[in-house]
C-alpha positions as CSV (number, residue, x, y, z in Angstrom):
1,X,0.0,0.0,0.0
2,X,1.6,3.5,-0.8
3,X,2.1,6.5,2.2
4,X,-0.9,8.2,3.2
5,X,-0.6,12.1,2.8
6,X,-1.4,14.1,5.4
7,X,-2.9,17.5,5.3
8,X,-1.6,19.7,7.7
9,X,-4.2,21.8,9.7
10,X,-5.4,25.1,8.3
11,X,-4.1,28.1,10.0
12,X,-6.8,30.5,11.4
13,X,-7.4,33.9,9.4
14,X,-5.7,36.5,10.2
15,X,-3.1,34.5,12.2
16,X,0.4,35.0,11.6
17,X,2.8,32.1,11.0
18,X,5.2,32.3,13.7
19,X,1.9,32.9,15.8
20,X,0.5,30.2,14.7
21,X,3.2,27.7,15.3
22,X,4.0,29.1,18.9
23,X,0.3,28.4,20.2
24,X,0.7,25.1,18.8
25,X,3.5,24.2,20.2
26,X,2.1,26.0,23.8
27,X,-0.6,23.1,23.5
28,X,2.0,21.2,22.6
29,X,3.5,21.0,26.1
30,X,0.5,20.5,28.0
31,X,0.9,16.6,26.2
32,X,3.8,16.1,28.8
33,X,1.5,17.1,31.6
34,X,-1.0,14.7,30.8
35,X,1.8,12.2,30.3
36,X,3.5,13.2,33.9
37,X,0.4,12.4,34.9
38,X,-0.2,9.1,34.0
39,X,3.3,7.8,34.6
40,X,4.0,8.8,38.5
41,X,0.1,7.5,39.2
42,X,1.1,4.3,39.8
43,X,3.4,5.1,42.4
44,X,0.7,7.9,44.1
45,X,-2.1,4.9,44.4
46,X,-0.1,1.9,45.7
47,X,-1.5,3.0,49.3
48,X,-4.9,3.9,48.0
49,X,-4.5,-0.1,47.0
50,X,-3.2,-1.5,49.9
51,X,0.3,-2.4,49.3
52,X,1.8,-0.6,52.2
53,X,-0.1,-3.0,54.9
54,X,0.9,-6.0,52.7
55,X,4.3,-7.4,51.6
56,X,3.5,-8.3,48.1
57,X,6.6,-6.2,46.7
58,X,6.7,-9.3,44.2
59,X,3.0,-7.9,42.9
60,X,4.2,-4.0,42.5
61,X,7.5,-4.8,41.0
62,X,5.2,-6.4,38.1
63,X,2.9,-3.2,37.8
64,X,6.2,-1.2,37.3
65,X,7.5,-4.1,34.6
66,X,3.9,-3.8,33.0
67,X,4.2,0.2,33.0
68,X,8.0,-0.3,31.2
69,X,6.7,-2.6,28.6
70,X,3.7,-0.4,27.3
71,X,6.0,2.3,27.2
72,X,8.5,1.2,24.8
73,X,5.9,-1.1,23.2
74,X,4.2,1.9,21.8
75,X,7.0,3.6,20.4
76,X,7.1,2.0,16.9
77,X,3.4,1.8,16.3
78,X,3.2,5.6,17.7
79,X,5.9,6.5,14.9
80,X,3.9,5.2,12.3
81,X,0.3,6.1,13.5
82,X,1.7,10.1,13.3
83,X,3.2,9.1,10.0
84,X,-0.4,9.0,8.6
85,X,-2.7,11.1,11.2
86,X,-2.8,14.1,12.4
87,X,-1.3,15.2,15.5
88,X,-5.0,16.0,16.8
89,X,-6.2,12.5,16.4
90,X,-3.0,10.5,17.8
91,X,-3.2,12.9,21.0
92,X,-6.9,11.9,21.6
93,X,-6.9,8.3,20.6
94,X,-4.0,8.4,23.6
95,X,-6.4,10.1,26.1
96,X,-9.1,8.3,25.2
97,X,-6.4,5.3,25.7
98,X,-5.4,6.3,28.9
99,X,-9.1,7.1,30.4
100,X,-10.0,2.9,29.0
101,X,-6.8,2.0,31.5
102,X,-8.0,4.3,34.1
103,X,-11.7,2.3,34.0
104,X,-10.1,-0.8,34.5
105,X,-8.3,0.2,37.0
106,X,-11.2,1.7,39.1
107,X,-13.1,-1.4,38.4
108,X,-10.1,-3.8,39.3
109,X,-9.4,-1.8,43.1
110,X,-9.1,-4.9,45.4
111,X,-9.8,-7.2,46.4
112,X,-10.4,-8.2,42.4
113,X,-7.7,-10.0,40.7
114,X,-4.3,-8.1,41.1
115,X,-3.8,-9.5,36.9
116,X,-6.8,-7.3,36.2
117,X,-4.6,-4.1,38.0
118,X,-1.8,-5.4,35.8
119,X,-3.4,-4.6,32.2
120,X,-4.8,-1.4,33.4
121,X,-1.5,-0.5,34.1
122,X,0.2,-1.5,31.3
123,X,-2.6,0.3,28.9
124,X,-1.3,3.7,31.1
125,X,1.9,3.2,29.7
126,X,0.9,2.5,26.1
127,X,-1.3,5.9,26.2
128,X,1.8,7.6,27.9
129,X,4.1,6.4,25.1
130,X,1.7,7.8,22.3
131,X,1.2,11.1,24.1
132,X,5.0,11.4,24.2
133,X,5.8,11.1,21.1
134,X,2.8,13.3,20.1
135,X,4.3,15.6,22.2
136,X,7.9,15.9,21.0
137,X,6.3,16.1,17.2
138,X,4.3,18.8,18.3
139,X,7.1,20.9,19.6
140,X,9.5,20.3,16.8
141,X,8.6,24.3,15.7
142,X,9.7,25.6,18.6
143,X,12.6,23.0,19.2
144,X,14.2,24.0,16.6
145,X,15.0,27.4,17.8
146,X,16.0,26.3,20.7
147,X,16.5,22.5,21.8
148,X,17.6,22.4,25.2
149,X,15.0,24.8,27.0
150,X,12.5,23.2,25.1
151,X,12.9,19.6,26.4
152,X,13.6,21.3,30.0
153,X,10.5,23.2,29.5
154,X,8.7,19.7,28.7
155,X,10.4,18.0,31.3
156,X,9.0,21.1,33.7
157,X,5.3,20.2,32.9
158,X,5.5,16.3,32.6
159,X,7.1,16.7,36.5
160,X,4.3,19.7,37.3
161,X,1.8,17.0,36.2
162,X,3.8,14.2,38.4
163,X,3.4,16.9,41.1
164,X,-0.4,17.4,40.6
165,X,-1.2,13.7,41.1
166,X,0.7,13.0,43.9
167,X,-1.5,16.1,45.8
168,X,-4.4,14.9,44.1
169,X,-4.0,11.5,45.4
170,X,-2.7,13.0,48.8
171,X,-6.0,15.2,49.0
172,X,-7.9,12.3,48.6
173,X,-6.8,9.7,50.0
174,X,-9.5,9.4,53.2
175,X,-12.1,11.2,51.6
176,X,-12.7,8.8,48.2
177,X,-12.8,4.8,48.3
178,X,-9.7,3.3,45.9
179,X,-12.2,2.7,42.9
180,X,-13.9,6.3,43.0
181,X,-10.0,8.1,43.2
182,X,-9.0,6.2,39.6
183,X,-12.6,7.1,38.4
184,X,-11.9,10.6,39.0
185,X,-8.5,10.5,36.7
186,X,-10.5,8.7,34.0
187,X,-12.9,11.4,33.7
188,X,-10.4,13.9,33.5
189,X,-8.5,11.8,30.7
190,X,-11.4,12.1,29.1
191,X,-12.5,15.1,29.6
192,X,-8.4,15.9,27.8
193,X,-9.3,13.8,25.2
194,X,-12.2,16.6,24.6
195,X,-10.5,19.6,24.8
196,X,-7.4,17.7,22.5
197,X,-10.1,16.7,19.9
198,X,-10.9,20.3,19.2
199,X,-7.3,21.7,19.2
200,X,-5.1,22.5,16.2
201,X,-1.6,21.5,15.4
202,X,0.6,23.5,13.6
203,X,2.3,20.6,10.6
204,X,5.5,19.5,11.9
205,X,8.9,20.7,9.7
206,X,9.7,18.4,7.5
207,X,12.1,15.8,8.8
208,X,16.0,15.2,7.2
209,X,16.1,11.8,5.5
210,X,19.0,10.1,5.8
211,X,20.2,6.7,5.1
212,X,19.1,4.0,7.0
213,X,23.1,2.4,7.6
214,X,24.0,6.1,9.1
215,X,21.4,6.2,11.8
216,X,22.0,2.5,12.8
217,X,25.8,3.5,13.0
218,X,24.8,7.4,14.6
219,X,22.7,5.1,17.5
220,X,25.5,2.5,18.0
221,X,28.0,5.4,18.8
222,X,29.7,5.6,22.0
223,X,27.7,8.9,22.3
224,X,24.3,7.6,22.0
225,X,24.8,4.5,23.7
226,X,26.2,6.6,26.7
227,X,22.7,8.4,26.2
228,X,20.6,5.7,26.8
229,X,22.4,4.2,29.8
230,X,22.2,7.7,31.4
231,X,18.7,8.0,31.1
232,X,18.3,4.2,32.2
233,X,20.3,4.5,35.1
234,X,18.8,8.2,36.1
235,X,15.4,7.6,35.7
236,X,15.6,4.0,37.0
237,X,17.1,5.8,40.3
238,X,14.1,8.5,40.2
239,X,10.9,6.2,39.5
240,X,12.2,3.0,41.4
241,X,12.2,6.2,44.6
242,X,9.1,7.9,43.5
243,X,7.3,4.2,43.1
244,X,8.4,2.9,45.8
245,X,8.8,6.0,48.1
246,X,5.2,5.6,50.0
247,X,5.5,2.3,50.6
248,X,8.6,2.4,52.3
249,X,8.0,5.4,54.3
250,X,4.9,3.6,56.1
251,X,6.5,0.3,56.1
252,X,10.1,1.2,57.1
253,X,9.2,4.3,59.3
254,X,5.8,3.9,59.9
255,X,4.5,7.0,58.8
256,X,0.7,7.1,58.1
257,X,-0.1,6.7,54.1
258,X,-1.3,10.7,53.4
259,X,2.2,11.3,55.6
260,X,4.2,9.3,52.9
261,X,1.9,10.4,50.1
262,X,2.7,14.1,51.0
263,X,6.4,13.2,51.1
264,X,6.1,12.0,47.6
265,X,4.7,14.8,46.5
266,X,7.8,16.8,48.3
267,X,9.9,14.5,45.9
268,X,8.4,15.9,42.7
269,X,8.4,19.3,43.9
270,X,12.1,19.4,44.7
271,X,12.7,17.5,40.8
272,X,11.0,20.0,39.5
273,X,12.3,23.5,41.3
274,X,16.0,22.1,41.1
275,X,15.5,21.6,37.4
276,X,14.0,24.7,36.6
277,X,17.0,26.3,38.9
278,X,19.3,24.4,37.3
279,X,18.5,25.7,33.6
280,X,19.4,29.2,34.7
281,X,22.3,28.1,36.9
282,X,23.9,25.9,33.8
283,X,25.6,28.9,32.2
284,X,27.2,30.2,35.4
285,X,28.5,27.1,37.2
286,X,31.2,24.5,36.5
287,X,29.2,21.3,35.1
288,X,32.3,19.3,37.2
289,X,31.2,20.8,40.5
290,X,27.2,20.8,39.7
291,X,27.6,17.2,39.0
292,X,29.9,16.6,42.2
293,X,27.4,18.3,44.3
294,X,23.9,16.2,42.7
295,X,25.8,13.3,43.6
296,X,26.6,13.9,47.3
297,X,23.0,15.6,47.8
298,X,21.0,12.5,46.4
299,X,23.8,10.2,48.4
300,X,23.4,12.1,51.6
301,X,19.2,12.2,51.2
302,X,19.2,8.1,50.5
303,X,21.1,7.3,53.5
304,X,19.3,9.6,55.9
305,X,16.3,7.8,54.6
306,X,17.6,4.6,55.2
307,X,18.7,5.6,58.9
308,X,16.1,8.0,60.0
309,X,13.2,7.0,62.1
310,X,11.3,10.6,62.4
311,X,8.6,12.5,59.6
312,X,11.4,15.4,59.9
313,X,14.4,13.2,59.0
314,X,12.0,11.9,56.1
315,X,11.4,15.1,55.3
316,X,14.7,16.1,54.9
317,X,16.0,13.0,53.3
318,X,13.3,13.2,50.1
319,X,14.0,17.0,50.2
320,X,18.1,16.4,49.5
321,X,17.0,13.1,47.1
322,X,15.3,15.1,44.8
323,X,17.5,17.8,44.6
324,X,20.2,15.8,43.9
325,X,18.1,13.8,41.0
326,X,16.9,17.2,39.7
327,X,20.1,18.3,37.6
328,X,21.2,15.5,36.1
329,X,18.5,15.5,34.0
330,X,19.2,19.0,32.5
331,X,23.2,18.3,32.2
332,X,22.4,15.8,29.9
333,X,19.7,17.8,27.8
334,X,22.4,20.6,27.2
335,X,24.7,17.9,25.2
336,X,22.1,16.6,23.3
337,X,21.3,19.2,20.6
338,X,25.6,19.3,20.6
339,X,26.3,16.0,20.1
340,X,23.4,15.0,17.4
341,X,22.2,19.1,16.5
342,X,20.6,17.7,13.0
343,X,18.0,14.8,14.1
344,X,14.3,15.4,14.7
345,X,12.9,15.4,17.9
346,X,11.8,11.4,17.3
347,X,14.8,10.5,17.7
348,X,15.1,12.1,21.9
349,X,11.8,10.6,21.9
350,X,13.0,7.2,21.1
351,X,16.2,7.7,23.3
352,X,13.9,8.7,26.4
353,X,11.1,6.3,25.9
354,X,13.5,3.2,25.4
355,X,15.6,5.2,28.8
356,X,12.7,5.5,30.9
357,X,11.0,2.0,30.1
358,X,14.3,0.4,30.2
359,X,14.2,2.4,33.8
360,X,11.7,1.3,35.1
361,X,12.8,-2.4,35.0
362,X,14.7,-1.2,38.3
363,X,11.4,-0.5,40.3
364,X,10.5,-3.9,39.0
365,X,13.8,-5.8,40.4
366,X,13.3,-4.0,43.2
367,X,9.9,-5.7,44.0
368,X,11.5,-9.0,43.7
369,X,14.6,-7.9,45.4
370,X,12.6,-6.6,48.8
371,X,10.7,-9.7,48.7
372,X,14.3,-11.6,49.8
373,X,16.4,-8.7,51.4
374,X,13.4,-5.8,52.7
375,X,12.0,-2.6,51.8
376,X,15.6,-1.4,52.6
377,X,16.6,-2.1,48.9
378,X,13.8,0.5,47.5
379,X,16.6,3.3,48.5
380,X,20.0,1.3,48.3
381,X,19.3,0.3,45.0
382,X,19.3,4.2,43.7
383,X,22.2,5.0,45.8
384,X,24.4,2.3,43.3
385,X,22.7,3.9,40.4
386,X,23.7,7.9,41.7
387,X,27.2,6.5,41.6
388,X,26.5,4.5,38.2
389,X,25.3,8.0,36.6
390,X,28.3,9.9,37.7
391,X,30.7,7.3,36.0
392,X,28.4,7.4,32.8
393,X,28.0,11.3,32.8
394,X,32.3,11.6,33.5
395,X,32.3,9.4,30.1
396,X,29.7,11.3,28.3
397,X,31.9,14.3,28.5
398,X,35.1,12.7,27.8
399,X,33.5,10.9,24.7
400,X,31.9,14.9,24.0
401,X,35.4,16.3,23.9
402,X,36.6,13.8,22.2
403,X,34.4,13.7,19.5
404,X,34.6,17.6,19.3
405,X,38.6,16.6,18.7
406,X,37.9,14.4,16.4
């Protein structure tokens, strides 16, 4: 069968172009709130559940595994369903995605079959990888201009939206029965699906074609492979914490589930301040010293939450772990429209969907993990991977320079 055309979406009278394509691209970026949303939910509702009275870490591991492998599953069929749809239509068949996941969840809340939980939760991640890579076609206007603040501007609202469900959960929590809570986030999925339904999209440029042996060798380089194991290692470390974080608060402290909710919410907040901070602070600070200082932070945080017995030392231990997650993140966006300036914004969408899926199979050894050894593995496994990102970042820069040499 040949290639389906696709029209792009008529701009409004009277409109200019560079108008045009900026409100696009400003609905754009609400995408990755919707998908920060739907990817930290899992680890806001595990209490709403049950799981922190119950030491079925083997269960949760397997919702994390099911979230991973909807994720990354997506990726090729999203590429191809934007190859012949319009951005309008792939954005709402992944709402309307996520509020069918959202439905099965609120009709699976125990005590019904934990397998039921299981494809609900893998459905979340199948919307979340189509409303990615929506997202990043959306914003390839704008990203253009300017690459780096325009993933850290994405990355802002996808952890605003992690941020919103956590309080949302939080506000919740003794006020709405398990199965009502979910039903509440499927209505507003679909209530997005809606408002995205109406929307226009401005046509994406036109991406480079290049030869299909150059990008296989381009993403077996040293640079992209060092990429990939940065974002598999950094946002394993961040969603095996935020996952797991409630549950071992309540179970290792014994803080009372809205306590530990709260806290979690405290963990996206500090991610999402220190990254915004650290996109201004970038041009003025040695990357040596930011990176030296991340790392003790998100150290120092993991083993007062290991050792501390008390909300406050809780408190302060999330506060300095998600500080010290927060710029890593943003050190590695500033090399990546350096090291590959001419690809499309696809191509960070494949890197980060295959980084956080791959990521997520850390929460997922984790639950089987704690099942032998405790819940004391939910924060020593991150403290191996803080160390595991500095090596990887030292190499990144190395392989940079080299390259640059070269």
């Amino acid at each position: 069968m040949g290639a389906v055309t696709v029209q792009p979406p008529p701009r409004p009278a009277g409109q200019p172009d560079h108008t045009w394509h900026a409100s696009s691209a400003r609905v754009g970026l609400t995408i990755f709130f919707i998908s920060g949303m739907l990817m930290s939910f899992l680890g806001a509702v595990l209490p709403a559940w049950g799981y922190h009275l119950k030491d079925q870490h083997f269960q949760v591991g397997w919702y994390f595994l099911a979230l991973g492998l909807g994720l990354v599953g997506s990726y090729p069929a999203s590429r191809q369903l934007l190859a012949k749809r319009d951005i309008r239509v792939v954005v709402t068949a992944g709402c309307i995605l996520a509020s069918i996941g959202l439905l099965v969840l609120a009709m699976a809340a125990p005590p019904a079959s934990w397998g039921w939980r299981l494809a609900g939760v893998a459905t979340l991640g199948v919307s979340a990888g189509v409303l990615n890579a929506s997202g990043f076609r959306a914003i390839s206007r704008i990203y253009e201009h300017d690459p780096a603040s325009t993933v850290n501007m994405a990355g802002a609202l996808f952890g605003l939206g992690c941020l919103i469900t956590a309080l949302a959960v939080w506000g919740a929590f003794y006020i709405y029965s398990a199965g009502s809570l979910v039903l509440l986030f499927a209505v507003g999925a679909a209530f997005a699906a809606g408002l995205y339904s109406r929307a226009n999209f401005a046509a994406p440029p036109m991406a480079i074609e290049r030869p299909v042996g150059q990008v296989v060798r381009e993403l077996k380089s040293p640079g992209a492979v060092l990429f990939t194991l940065i974002l598999f290692f950094q946002f394993g470390n961040e969603w095996t914490l935020a996952g797991w974080l409630p549950v071992f608060l309540v179970q290792r402290v014994g803080l009372s589930p809205d306590r530990a909710i709260l806290l979690l919410a405290l963990f996206w907040l500090a991610l999402l301040l220190g990254r915004v901070t650290a996109q201004g602070v970038l041009p003025h600070v040695g990357h040596g010293r930011l990176l030296v200082g991340s790392v003790s932070a998100s150290l120092l945080g993991c083993l007062i939450l290991l050792t501390t017995n008390n909300y406050f030392g809780c408190w302060v231990g999330t506060l300095l772990a998600g500080l010290g997650f927060s710029t890593v993140y943003p050190l590695v966006v500033e090399k990546i429209g350096h090291r590959f300036p001419d690809y499309h914004p696809g191509f960070y969408n494949g890197l980060l969907s295959f980084g956080i899926g791959g990521g997520l199979m850390l929460p997922w050894l984790v639950g089987l993990a704690s099942s032998w050894w405790g819940i004391g593995v939910v924060v020593a496994v991150p403290s191996v991977g803080i160390v595991m990102v500095f090596v990887l970042l030292s190499l990144l820069w190395l392989e940079t320079r080299l390259a640059g040499n070269r």
